[in-house]
C-alpha positions as CSV (number, residue, x, y, z in Angstrom):
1,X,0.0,0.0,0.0
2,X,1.4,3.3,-1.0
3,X,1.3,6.4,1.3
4,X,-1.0,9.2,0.3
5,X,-4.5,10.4,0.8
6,X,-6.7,13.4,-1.2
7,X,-9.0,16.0,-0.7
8,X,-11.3,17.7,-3.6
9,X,-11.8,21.4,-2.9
10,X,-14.8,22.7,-3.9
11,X,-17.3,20.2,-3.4
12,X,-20.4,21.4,-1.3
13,X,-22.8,19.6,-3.0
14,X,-21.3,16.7,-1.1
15,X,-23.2,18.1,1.7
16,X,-27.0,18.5,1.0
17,X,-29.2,20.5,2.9
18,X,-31.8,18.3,3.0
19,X,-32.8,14.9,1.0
20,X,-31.2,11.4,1.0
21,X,-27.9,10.3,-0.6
22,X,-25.2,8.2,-0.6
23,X,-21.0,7.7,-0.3
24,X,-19.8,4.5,-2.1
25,X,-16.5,3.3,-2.1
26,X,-14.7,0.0,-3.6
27,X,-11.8,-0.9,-1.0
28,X,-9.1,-3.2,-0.2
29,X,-7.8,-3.2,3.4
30,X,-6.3,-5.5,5.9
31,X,-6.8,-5.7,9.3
32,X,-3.4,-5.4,10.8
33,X,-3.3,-2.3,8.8
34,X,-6.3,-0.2,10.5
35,X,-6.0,1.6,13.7
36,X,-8.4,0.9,16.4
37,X,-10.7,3.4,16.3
38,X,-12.8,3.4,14.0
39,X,-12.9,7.4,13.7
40,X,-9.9,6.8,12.5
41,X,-9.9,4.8,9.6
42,X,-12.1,6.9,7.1
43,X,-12.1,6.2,3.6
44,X,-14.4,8.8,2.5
45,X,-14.7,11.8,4.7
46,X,-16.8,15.3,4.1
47,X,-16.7,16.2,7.6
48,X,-15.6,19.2,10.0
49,X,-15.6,19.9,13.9
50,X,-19.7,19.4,13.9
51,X,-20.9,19.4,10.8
52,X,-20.7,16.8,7.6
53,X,-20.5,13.0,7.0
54,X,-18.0,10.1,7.2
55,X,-17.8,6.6,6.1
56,X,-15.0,4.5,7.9
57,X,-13.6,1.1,8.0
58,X,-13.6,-1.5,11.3
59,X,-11.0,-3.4,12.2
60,X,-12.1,-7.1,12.3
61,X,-14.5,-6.4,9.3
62,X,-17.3,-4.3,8.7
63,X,-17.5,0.0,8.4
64,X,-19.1,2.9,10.0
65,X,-21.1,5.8,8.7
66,X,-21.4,9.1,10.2
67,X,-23.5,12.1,10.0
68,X,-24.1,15.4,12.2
69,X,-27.9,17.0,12.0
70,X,-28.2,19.6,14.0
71,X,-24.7,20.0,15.3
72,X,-24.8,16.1,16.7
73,X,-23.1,13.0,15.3
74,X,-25.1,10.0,14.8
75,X,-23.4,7.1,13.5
76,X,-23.9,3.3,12.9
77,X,-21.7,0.8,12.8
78,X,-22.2,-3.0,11.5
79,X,-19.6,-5.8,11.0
80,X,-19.1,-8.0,7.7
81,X,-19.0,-11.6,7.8
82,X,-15.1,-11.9,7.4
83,X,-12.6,-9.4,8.5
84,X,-10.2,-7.3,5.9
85,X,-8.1,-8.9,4.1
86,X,-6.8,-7.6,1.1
87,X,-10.0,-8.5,-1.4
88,X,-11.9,-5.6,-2.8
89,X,-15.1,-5.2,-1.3
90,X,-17.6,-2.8,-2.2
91,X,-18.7,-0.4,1.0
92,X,-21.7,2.2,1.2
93,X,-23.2,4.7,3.7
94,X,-27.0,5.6,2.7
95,X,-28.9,8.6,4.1
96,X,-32.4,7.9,3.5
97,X,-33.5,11.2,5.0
98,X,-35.2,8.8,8.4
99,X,-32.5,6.1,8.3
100,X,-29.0,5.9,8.9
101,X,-27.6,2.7,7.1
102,X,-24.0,1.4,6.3
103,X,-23.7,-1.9,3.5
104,X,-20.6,-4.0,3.4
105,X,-20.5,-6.3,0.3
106,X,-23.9,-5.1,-0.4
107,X,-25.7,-6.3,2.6
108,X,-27.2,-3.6,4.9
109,X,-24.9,-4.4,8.3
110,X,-26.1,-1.9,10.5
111,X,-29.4,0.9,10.6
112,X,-30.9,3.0,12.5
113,X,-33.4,5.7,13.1
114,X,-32.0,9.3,12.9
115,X,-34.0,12.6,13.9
116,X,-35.0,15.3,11.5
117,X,-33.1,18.1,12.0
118,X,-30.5,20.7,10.0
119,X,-27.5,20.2,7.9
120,X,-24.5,22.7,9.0
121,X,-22.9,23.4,5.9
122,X,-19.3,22.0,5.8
123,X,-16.7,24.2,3.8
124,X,-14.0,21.5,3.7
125,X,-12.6,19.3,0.8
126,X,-14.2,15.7,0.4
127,X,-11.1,13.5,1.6
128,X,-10.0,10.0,0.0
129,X,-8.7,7.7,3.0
130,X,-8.0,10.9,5.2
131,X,-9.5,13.8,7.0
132,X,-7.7,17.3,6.9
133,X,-9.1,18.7,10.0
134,X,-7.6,15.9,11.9
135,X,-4.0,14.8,10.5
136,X,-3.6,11.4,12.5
137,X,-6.7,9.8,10.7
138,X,-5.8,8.7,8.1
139,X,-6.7,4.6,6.4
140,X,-4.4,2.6,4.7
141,X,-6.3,1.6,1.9
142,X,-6.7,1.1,-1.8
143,X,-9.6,2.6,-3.8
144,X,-10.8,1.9,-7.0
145,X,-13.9,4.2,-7.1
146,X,-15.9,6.2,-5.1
147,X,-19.3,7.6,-5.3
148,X,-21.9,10.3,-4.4
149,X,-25.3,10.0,-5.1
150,X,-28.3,12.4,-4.2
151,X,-30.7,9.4,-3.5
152,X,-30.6,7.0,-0.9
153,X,-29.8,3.6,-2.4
154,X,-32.8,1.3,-2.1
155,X,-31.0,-2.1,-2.8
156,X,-28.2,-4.2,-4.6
157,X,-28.9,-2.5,-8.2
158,X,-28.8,1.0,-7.0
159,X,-25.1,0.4,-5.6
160,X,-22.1,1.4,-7.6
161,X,-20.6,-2.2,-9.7
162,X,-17.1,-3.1,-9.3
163,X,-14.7,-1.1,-11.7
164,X,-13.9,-3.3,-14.6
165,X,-10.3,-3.2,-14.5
166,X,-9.0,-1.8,-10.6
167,X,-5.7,-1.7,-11.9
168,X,-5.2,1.9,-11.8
169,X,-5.6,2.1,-7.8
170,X,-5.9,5.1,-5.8
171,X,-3.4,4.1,-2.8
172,X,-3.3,5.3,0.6
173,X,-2.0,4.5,3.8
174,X,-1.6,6.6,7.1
């Protein structure tokens, strides 16, 4: 695994006001490779002091979604069926506008109810496997696509298919 991460200035529309949506990633990680924390090992990250969303990996399988209404974080968590180990795997956070949901392989591994509330705008870059507001979280990862939709995804054929060739890697590592 190499040793970078990214941000994308400019992309507030990664952050809607209001309505569902969704943050796709495909990833390969291993599990001696993540820290602890789960906070810690993002692999797609739009998300400041109290405001934005996050979607994270766990070490011992599985991921994490966050996202802060009204100046609160509410996250789930759900573990896979295996731990990380190097295979690509396809990993999803869905915002249904009700329901907070994160998908590992394209099951649903973990839900719950969120309250209606406000969307701080967040002014930050999106980040790849990395968060710039906080410098020690950072995943080592590799991604072969990522994805934002304005819609929450309603099952397997809403999710983002594998790449067709993941030879040209984004790599990462903290």
């Amino acid at each position: 695994m190499g040793v970078a991460s990214a941000s994308v200035e400019g992309a507030a529309v990664l952050w809607p006001d209001d309505g569902a949506f969704t943050v796709e990633v495909w990833v390969s990680a291993r599990d001696e490779a993540l820290q602890a924390e789960s906070h810690r090992n993002p692999v797609a990250s739009y998300h400041g002091m109290a405001t934005g969303w996050e979607l994270r990996l766990l070490r011992g399988g599985g991921a994490s979604f966050m996202v802060t209404i009204d100046g609160v974080h509410h996250e789930v968590e759900g573990a896979a069926e295996s731990s990380w180990a190097g295979g690509w795997t396809h990993v999803a956070g869905v915002l249904d506008g009700t329901a907070l949901r994160v998908l590992v392989g394209g099951v649903v591994v973990g839900e719950r109810m969120v309250p209606a509330g406000s969307r701080s705008s967040y002014d930050g870059p999106l980040c790849l496997a990395g968060n710039t507001t906080w410098r020690d979280r950072n995943t080592a990862c590799l991604l072969a696509a990522v994805r934002f939709v304005r819609r929450g995804a309603a099952g397997a054929g809403d999710l983002l298919p594998a790449p067709a060739a993941m030879g040209n890697n984004f790599s990462c590592s903290g």
